[in-house]
C-alpha positions as a Markdown table, in Angstrom:
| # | Residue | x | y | z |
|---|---|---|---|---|
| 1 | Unk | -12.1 | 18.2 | -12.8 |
| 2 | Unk | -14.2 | 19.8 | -15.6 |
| 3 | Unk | -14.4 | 23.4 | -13.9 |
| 4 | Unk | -11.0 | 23.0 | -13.0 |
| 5 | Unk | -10.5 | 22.6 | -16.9 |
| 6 | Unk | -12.5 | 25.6 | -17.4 |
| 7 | Unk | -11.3 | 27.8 | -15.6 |
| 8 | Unk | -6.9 | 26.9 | -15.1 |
| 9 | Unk | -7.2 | 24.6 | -18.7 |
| 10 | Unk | -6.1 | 21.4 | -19.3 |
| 11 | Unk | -3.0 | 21.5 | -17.6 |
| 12 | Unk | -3.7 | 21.8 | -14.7 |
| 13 | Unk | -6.1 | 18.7 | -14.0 |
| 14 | Unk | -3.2 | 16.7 | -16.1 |
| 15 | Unk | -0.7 | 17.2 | -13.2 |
| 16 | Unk | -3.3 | 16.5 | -10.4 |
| 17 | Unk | -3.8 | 13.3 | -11.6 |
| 18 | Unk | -0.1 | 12.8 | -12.6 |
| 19 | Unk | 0.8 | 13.7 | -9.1 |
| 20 | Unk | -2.0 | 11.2 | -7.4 |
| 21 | Unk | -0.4 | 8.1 | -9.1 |
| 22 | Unk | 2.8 | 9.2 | -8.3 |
| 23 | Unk | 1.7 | 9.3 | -4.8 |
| 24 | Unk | -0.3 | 6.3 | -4.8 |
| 25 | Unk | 2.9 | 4.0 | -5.9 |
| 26 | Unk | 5.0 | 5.6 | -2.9 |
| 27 | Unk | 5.3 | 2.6 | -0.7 |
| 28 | Unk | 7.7 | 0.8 | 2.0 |
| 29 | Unk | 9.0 | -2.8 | 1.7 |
| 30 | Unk | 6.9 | -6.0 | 2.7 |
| 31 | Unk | 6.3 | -5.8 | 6.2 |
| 32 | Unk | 6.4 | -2.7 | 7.1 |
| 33 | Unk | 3.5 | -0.2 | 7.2 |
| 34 | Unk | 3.4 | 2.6 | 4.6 |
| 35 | Unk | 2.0 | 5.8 | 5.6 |
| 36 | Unk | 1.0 | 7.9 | 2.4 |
| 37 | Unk | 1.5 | 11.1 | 4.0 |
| 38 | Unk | 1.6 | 12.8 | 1.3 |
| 39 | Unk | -1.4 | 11.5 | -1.0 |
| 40 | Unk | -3.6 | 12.4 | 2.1 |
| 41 | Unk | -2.2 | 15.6 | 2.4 |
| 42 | Unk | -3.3 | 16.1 | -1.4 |
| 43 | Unk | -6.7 | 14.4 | -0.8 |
| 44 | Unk | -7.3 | 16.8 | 2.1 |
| 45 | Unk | -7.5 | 13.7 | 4.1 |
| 46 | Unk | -5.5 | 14.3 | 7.1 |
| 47 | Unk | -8.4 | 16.3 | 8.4 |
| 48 | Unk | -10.5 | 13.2 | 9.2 |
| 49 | Unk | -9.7 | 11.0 | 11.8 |
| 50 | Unk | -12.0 | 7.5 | 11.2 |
| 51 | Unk | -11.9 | 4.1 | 12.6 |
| 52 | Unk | -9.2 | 3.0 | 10.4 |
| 53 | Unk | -7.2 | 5.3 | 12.1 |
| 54 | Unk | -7.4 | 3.4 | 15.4 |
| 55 | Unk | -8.5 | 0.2 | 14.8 |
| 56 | Unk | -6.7 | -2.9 | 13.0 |
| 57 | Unk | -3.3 | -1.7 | 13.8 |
| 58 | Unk | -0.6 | -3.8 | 13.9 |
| 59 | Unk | 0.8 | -3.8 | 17.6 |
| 60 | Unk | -2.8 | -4.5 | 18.9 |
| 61 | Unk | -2.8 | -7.8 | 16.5 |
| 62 | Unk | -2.9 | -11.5 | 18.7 |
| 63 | Unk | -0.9 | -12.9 | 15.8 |
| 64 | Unk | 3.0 | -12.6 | 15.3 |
| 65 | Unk | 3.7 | -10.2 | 12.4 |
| 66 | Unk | 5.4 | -12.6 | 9.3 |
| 67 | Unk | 8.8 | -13.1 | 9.2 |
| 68 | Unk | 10.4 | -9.7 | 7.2 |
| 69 | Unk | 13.1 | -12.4 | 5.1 |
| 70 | Unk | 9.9 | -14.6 | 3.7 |
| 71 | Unk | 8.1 | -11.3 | 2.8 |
| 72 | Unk | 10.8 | -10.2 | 1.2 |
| 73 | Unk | 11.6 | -13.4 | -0.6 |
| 74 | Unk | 8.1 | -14.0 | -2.0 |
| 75 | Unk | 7.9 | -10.2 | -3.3 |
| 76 | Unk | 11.0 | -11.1 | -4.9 |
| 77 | Unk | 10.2 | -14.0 | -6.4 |
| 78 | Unk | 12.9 | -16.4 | -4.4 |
| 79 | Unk | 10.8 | -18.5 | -2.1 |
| 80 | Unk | 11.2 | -21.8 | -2.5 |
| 81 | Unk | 7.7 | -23.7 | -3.1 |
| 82 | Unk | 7.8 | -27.1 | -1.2 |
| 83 | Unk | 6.0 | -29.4 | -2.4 |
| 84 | Unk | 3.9 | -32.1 | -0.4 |
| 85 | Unk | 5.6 | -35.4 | 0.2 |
| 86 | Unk | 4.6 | -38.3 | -1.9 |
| 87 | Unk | 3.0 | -41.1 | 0.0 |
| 88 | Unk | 5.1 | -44.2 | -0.4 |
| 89 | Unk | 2.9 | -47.4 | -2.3 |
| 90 | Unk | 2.8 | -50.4 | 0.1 |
């Protein structure tokens, strides 16, 4: 960032950085994945293709993906917290 200071001034590193947190809060709802198309296209990362690119995704899981209406509820701050039942003195 410093040559890019030197050279463009301090403008210029100001708006990369204002554009990478913009990009880094794009996001779907609970549940669903999120991409981030466009924060890898800034990073130059769409180039690579790794292991997370392949492994761990979520049609090859053995568990049931969460229900979307709990997600949703707990990101929202609506799910009900039940609490354990007390044990009854004898």
């Amino acid at each position: 960032m410093a040559m890019l200071k030197n050279v463009y001034g301090s403008g210029l590193p100001a708006r990369i950085q204002i554009e990478r947190q913009i990009l880094e809060r794009v996001g779907r709802l609970p549940g669903l994945p999120s991409s981030r198309i466009g924060l890898d296209s800034m990073s130059g990362a769409l180039d690579d293709f790794s292991f997370e690119d392949y492994l761990g995704l979520p049609g090859d899981s053995e568990v049931a993906p969460p229900d979307l209406h709990s997600l949703m509820e707990a990101h929202l701050g609506m799910a009900r917290v039940t609490k354990p039942a007390s044990r009854a003195f004898l």
